[in-house]
N, C-alpha and C positions, 0 to 999 in steps of 0.2 A: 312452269313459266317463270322466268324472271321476273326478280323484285328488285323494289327500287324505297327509296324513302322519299315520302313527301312528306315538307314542313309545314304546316299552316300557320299560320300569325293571326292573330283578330288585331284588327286597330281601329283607329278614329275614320271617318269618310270624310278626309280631306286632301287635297293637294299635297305633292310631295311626298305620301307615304309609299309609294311603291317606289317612288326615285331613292328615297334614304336606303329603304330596302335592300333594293340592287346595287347602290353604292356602298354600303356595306359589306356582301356578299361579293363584291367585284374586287375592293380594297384586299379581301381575305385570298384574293386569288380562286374563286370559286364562280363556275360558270352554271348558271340558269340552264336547265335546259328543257322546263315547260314551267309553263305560268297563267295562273286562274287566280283574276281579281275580283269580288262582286262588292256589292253595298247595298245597303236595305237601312232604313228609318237614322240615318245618322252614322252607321255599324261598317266597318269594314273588311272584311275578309279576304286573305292570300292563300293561295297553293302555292306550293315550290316543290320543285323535282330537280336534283341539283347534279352535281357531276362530282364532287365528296363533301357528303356525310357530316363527317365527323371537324371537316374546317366549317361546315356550315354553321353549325352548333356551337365550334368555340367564338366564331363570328355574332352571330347573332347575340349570344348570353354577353361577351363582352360590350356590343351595345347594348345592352338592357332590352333587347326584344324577346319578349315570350313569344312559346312558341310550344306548339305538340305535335307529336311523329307518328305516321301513318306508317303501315307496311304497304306497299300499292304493287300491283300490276304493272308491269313494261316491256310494253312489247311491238315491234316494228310489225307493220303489217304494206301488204303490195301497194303502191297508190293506182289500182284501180277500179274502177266502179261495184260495189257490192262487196268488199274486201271485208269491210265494217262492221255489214250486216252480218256477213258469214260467220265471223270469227267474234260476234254478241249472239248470235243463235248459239254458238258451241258453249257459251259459258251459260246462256237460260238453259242447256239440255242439263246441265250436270249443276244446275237448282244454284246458279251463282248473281247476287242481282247488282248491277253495276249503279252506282248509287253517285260516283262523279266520274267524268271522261274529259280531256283534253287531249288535243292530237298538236303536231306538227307538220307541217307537208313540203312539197317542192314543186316548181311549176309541171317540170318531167317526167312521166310516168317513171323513164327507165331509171331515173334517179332519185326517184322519189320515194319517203317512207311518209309512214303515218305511226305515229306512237299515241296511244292511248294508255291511261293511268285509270285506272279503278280502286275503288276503297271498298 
C-alpha cells in the first residue's frame, strides 16, 4: 500500500494557529492535502498529509514549528457505500489497528475518491 508522511505539530488551542500553519506551508509552495485538527484542556493538535515532504520540513523548522513524522497509509478508495468498511475489515483481517483516519471526498460518486491515512 502506499505511504505518505504525516506531520503532526502540538500547539497552543487558540485562534490562528492552524491559519499561521497553512500560511506557512502555502508560502513554501506546499499543498495540504488532508488535515486533522483537535483540542482538548487548552492543547492543540494538527495532522498534515502534504504533497512534499521534504519543503514541508524545511518550512515548518524555518518557522520554528516543531513537528514529528508519522509513516501513514494512503490510499484512494471508491466513493461508494461500504468501500470503508470493506477495505478496515481487510486491514483487521491481517491484525492491523487503524488508530487515526481522515478522508477526503467529492459530491460524485464517479468522481469521487476517499483517502484515508492510518498510523
Amino acid at each position: 500500500m502506499p505511504k505518505a508522511t504525516q506531520f503532526t505539530l502540538s500547539h497552543e488551542d487558540r485562534p490562528g494557529m492552524l491559519a499561521h500553519t497553512a500560511k506557512v506551508l502555502g508560502a513554501a509552495n506546499v499543498n495540504i492535502l488532508a488535515c486533522l485538527t483537535t483540542t482538548s484542556a487548552g492543547e492543540g493538535v494538527t495532522h498534515l498529509v502534504v504533497d512534499n515532504a521534504d519543503r514541508a520540513k524545511k518550512a515548518l523548522a524555518s518557522a520554528g514549528l516543531s513537528y514529528t513524522e508519522t509513516d501513514v497509509l494512503q490510499v484512494e478508495l471508491r466513493n461508494i457505500p461500504g468501500a470503508l468498511g470493506e477495505f478496515a475489515s481487510k486491514l483487521a483481517e491481517k491484525d492491523i489497528n487503524i488508530t487515526l483516519g481522515y478522508q477526503t471526498g467529492r459530491k460524485k460518486p464517479e468522481e469521487g475518491e476517499r483517502r484515508v491515512r492510518s498510523v
